[in-house]
SETOR-411359 format. One line per 10 residues: number of its first residue (from 0); their letters; for each residue y, x, z of C-alpha. Coordinates in Angstrom, 3 decimals. Example, Ala and Ser with C-alpha at 12.3 -4.5 7.8 and 13.67 -1.06 7.14 Angstrom:
0) as) -4.500,12.300,7.800 | -1.060,13.670,7.140
This chain:
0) xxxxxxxxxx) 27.571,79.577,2.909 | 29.193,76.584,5.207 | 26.787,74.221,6.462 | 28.887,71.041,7.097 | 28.041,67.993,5.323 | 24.569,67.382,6.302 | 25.159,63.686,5.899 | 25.017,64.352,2.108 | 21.891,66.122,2.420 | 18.845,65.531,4.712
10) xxxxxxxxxx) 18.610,68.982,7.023 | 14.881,69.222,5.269 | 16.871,69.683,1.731 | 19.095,71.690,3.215 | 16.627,74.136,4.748 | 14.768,74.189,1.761 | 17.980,75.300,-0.702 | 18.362,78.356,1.977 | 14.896,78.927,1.395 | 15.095,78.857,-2.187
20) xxxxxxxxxx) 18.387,80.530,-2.539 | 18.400,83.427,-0.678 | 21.663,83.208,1.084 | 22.644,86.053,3.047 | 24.834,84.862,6.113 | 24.915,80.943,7.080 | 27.422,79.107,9.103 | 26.710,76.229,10.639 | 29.923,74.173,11.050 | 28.016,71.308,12.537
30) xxxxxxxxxx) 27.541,69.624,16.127 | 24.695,70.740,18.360 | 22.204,68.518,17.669 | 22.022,69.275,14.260 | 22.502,72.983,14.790 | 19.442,72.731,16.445 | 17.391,71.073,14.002 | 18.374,73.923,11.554 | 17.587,76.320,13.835 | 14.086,75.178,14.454
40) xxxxxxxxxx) 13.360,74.092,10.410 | 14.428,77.805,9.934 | 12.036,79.101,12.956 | 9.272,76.945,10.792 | 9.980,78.546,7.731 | 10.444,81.800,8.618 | 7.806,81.469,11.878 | 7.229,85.407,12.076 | 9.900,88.645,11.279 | 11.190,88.247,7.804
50) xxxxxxxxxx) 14.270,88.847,5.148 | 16.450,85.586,6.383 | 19.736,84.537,6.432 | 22.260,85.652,9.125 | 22.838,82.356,11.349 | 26.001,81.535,12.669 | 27.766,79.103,14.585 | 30.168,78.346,17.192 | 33.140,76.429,18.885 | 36.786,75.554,16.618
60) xxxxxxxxxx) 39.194,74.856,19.673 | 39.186,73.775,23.041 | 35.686,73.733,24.740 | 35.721,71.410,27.566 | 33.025,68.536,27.735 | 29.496,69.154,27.366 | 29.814,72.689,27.539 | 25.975,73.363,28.957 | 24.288,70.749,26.285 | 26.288,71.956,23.777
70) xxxxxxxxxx) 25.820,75.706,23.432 | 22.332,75.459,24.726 | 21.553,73.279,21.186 | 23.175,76.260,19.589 | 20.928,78.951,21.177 | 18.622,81.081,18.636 | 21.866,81.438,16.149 | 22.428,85.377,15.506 | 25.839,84.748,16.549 | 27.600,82.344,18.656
80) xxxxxxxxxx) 31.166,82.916,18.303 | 33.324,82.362,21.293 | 36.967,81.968,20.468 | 37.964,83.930,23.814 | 37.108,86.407,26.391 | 37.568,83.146,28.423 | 35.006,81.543,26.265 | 33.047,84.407,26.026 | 32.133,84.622,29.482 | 31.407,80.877,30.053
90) xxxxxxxxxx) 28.927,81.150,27.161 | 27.052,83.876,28.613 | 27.117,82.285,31.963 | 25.787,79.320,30.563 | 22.777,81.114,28.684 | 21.933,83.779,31.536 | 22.270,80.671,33.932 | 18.635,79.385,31.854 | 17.078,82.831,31.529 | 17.982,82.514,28.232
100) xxxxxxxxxx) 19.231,85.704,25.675 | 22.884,85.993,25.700 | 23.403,88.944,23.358 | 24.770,86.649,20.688 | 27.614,85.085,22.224 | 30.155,86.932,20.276 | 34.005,87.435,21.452 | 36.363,86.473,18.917 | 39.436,84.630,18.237 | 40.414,80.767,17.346
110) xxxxxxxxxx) 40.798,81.408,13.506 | 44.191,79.063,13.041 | 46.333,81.086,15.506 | 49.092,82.875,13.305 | 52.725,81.738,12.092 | 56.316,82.996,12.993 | 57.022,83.486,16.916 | 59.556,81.154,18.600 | 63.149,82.181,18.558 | 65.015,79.891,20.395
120) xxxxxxxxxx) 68.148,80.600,18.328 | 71.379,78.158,19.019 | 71.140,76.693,15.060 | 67.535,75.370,15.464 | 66.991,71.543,15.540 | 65.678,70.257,19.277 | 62.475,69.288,18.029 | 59.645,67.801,20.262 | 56.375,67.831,19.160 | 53.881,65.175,20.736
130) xxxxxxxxxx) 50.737,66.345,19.390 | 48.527,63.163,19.664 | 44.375,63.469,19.845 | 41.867,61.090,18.289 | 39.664,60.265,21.188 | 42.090,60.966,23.956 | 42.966,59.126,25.992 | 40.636,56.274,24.891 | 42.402,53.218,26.399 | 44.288,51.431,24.469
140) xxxxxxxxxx) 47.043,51.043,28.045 | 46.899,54.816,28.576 | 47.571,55.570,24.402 | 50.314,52.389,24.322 | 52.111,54.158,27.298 | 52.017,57.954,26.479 | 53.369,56.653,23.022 | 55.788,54.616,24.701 | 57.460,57.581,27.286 | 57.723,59.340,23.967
150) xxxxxxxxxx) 59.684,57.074,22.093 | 61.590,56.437,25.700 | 62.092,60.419,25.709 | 63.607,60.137,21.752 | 66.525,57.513,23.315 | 67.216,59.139,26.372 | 67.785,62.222,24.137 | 69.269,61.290,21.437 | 70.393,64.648,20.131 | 66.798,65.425,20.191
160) xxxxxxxxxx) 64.515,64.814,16.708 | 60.951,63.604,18.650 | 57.801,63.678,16.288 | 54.624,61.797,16.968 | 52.412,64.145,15.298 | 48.987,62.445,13.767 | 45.820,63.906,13.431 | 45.063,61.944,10.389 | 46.787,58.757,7.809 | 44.575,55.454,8.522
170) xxxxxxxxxx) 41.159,55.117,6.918 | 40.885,59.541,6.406 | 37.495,60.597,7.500 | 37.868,62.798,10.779 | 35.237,64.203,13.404 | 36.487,61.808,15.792 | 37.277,58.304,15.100 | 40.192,56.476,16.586 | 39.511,52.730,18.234 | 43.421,52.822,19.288
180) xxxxxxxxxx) 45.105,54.506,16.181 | 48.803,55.404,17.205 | 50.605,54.137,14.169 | 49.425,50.314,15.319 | 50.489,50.613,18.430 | 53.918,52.108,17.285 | 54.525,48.665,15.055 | 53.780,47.163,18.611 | 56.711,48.655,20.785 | 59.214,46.439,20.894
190) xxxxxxxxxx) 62.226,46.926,18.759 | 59.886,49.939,17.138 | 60.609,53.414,17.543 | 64.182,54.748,17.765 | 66.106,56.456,14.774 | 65.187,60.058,16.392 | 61.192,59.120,16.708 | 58.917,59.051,13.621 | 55.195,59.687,12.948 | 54.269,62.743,10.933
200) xxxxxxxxxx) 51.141,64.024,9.365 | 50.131,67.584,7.682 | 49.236,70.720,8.887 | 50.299,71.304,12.634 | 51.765,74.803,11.780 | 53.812,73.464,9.351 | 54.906,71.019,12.162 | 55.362,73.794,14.714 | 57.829,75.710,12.447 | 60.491,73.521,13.578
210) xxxxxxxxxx) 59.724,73.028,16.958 | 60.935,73.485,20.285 | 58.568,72.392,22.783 | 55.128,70.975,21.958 | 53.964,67.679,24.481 | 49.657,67.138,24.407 | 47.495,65.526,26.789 | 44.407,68.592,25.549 | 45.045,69.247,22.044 | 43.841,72.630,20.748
220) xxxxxxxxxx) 47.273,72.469,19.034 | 48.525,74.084,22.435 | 46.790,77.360,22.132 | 48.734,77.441,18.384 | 51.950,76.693,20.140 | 51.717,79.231,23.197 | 50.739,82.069,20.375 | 54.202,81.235,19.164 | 55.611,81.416,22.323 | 56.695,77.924,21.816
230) xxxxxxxxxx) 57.341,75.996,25.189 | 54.397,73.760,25.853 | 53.555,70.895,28.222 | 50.348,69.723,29.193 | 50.690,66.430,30.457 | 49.185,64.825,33.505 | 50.638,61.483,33.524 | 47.013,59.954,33.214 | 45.677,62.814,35.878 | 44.237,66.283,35.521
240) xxxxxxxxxx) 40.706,65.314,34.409 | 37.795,66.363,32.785 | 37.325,63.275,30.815 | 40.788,63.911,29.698 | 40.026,68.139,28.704 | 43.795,69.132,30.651 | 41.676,70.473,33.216 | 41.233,73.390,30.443 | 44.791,74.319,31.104 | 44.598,74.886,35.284
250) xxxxxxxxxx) 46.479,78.200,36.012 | 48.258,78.065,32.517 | 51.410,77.161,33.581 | 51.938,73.938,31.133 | 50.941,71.259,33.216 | 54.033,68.802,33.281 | 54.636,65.009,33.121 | 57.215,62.858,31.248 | 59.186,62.822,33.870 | 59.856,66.461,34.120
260) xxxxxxxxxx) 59.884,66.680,30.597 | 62.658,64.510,30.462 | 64.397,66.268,33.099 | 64.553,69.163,31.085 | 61.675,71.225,31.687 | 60.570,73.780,29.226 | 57.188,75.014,30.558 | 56.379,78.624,29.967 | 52.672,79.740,29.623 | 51.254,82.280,32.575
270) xxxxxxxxxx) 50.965,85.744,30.621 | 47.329,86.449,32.485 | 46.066,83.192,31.249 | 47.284,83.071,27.639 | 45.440,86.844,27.483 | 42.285,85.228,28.684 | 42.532,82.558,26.152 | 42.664,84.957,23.561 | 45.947,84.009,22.525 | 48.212,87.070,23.316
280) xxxxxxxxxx) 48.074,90.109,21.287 | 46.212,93.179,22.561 | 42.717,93.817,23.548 | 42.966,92.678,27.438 | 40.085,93.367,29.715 | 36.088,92.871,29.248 | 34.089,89.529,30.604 | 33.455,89.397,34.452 | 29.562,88.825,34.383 | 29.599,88.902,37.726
290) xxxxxxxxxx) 31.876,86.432,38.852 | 34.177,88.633,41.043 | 37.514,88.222,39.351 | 37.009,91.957,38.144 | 37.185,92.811,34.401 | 33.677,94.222,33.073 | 34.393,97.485,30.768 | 33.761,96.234,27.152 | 31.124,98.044,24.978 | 32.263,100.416,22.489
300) xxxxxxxxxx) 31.940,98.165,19.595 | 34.258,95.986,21.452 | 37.247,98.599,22.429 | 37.054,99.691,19.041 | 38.200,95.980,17.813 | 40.410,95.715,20.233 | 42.119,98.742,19.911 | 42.642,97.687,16.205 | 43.901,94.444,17.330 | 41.101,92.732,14.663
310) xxxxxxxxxx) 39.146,90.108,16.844 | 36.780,89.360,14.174 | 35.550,93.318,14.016 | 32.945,92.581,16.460 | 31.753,89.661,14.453 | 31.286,91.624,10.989 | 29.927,94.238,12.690 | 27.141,92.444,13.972 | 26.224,90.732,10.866 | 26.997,93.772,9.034
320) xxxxxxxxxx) 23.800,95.348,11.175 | 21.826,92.255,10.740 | 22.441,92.784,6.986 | 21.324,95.938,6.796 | 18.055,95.201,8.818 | 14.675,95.282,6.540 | 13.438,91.901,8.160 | 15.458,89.688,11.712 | 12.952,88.307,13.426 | 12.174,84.641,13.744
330) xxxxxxxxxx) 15.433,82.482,15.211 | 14.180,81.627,19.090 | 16.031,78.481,20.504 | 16.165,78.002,23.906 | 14.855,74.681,23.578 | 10.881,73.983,23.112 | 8.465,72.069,22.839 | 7.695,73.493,26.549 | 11.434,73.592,28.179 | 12.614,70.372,26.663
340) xxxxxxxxxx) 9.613,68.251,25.468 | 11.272,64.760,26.013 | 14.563,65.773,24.211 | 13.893,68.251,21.673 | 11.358,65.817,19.469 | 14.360,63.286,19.763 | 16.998,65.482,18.496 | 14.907,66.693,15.502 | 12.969,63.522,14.085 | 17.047,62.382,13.774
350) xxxxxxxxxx) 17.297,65.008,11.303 | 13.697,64.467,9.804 | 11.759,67.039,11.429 | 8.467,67.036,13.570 | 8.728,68.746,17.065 | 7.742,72.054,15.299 | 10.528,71.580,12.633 | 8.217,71.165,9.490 | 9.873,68.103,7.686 | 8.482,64.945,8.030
360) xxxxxxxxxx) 6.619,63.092,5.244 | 9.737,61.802,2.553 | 12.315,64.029,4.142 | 12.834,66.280,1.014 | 14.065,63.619,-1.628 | 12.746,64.558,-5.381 | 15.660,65.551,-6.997 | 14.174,66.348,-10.276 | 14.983,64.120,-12.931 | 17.752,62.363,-10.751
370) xxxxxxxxxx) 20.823,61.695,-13.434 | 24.548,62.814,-12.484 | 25.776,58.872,-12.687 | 23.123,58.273,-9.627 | 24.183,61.584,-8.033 | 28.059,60.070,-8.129 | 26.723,56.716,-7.446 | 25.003,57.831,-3.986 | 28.296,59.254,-3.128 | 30.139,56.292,-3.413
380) xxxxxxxxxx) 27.902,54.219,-1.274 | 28.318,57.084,1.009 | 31.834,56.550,1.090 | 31.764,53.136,1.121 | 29.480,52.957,4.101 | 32.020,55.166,5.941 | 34.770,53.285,5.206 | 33.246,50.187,6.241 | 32.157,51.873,9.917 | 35.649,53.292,10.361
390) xxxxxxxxxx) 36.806,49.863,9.343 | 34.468,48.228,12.119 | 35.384,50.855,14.647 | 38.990,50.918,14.190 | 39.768,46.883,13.671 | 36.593,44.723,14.351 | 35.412,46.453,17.378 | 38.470,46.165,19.885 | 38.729,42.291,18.727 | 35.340,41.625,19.981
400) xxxxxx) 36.236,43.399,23.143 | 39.659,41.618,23.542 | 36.983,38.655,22.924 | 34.822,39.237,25.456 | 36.814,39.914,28.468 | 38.410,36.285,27.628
């Protein structure tokens, strides 16, 4: 079972159905904050060792902001899946760094890596690839010009096809909202975008089939080109910054500007640092605990996978034992009511729980009795009231700000 849409469902309800149901394994596709709350509503219900659900969670791409807060509100999952030996060893850092267990931190891979490898054959189209991100930059100067040296790239190589690929059409529900949504600041270029520039949408490895070098500021859509052996540029027009997540990609060999890029350059990835990503075939070395730039020997379990080249076979091995255990003892979250007590109670009474995760009074709506026309009806007022926040995000929003700094 996913657990991903806890806006439709209060995490008390929630709690309760895994409680009720009897799920074996749970994954919680979620942000840390509400993680956490599950985690402690499920260290309520199930307060000493008992026949429980497998919890899991983890990262889906690039992890480079709030790297502490975030896996620290994961802590007390079974498994924490890291989507490299890179990854791997940050997140046990991160958790031996507190004192806290890091035995579930679990090496595996970022799921989406697959598709045909590169062949730079004479009869493929020059395709470029400028993979945009939601929420980065956030400027609406530093979006206008990175869209801008693209379409200037498309005329000053006109033999060259140059897509603008989107992350989503305007108005689709995504993780991250855009205040600064490309395809308005495309109908703002002057003269628009050249023949050989267009915006695209779909799935990126669709995209990628056809391409010959992928542009990004951070995008996770990187990592998918460099497993293809696809040239790649990072870009660091706007700087190599954290707030910018291209500081992920020091040492990889990508980093490039516009510039360069238009002078040719086809940057290829450093072979030690796409096998540390986890993007490379072949098991590669064990996690450095230490710190000394030596690999760490990997435990058995661990060879074994990688000598099968299946990254996941650590993974179902682990819940495979958890399975098979008579009771798992009660989930045990880093953060308390004793090593966080002004932010835990914060994080939880946001997802209707007292500080020792029993559900406040009203959190479990009656759902006895409750028709299927007010079921549907609640999710269209659900809808609705997303709509009209994306609306207020993406076109009120930056005309009060244009407003205000008149």
């Amino acid at each position: 079972m996913r657990a991903d849409r806890l806006s439709e469902v209060t995490c008390a309800e929630f709690l309760a159905e895994i409680e009720g149901e009897h799920y074996d394994v749970v994954v919680l596709a979620l942000v840390g904050g509400a993680v956490q709350a599950v985690l402690h509503g499920a260290r309520a219900l199930w307060p000493a060792p008992a026949r429980r659900p497998v919890l899991v969670t983890g990262y889906v791409g690039v992890v480079y902001e709030k790297l502490a807060d975030g896996l620290l509100l994961r802590h007390g999952a079974d498994l924490v899946l890291a989507n490299s030996r890179h990854d791997a060893q940050r997140f046990r850092a991160v958790y031996e760094g507190v004192g806290a267990d890091a035995a579930a931190v679990t090496e595996t891979a970022l799921p989406f890596l697959g598709g045909a490898p590169y062949e730079p054959a004479g009869s493929r189209a020059h395709t470029v690839v400028f993979a945009v991100q939601p929420s980065v930059p956030d400027s609406r100067a530093d979006r206008a010009y990175l869209l801008e040296r693209a379409a200037g790239h498309a005329r000053l190589h006109p033999d060259r096809e140059v897509l603008i690929k989107l992350r989503s059409k305007p108005g689709e529900h995504t993780t991250h909202l855009e205040e600064q949504p490309y395809q308005r600041l495309a109908e703002r270029i002057p003269g628009g975008l050249p023949a050989n520039c267009r915006l695209v949408y779909g799935n990126m490895g669709e995209v990628l089939d056809g391409a010959d070098l992928l542009v990004t500021v951070s995008s996770t859509a990187a990592l998918e080109s460099l497993h293809r052996s696809i040239p790649t540029a990072i870009l660091t027009d706007l700087g190599i910054r954290e707030a910018l997540g291209n500081h992920h990609f020091l040492g990889s060999g990508c980093l490039a500007s516009w510039d360069q890029i238009d002078s040719g350059l086809l940057p290829a990835g450093d072979p030690l640092w796409l096998a540390a990503q986890g993007v490379l075939p072949g098991p590669g070395p064990g996690p450095d605990p230490a710190g000394t730039g030596a690999a760490a020997p990997r435990s058995s379990a661990e060879a074994a996978a990688g000598a099968a080249h299946d990254p996941y076979a650590v993974a179902r091995a682990k819940v495979a034992g958890l399975l098979a255990a008579a009771r798992l003892p009660s989930p045990a979250p880093y953060y308390t009511r004793t090593t966080a007590p002004g932010y835990l109670p914060g994080i939880l009474a946001r997802h209707h729980l007292a500080p020792d995760g029993i559900p406040l009074p009203g959190a479990v709506r009656p759902a006895a009795g409750e028709s299927r026309l007010r079921r549907r009806l609640r999710a269209h007022l659900r809808e609705a009231a997303r709509g009209a926040y994306r609306h207020g995000v993406q076109r009120v929003a930056p005309v009060i700000r244009r407003l205000g700094e008149l």
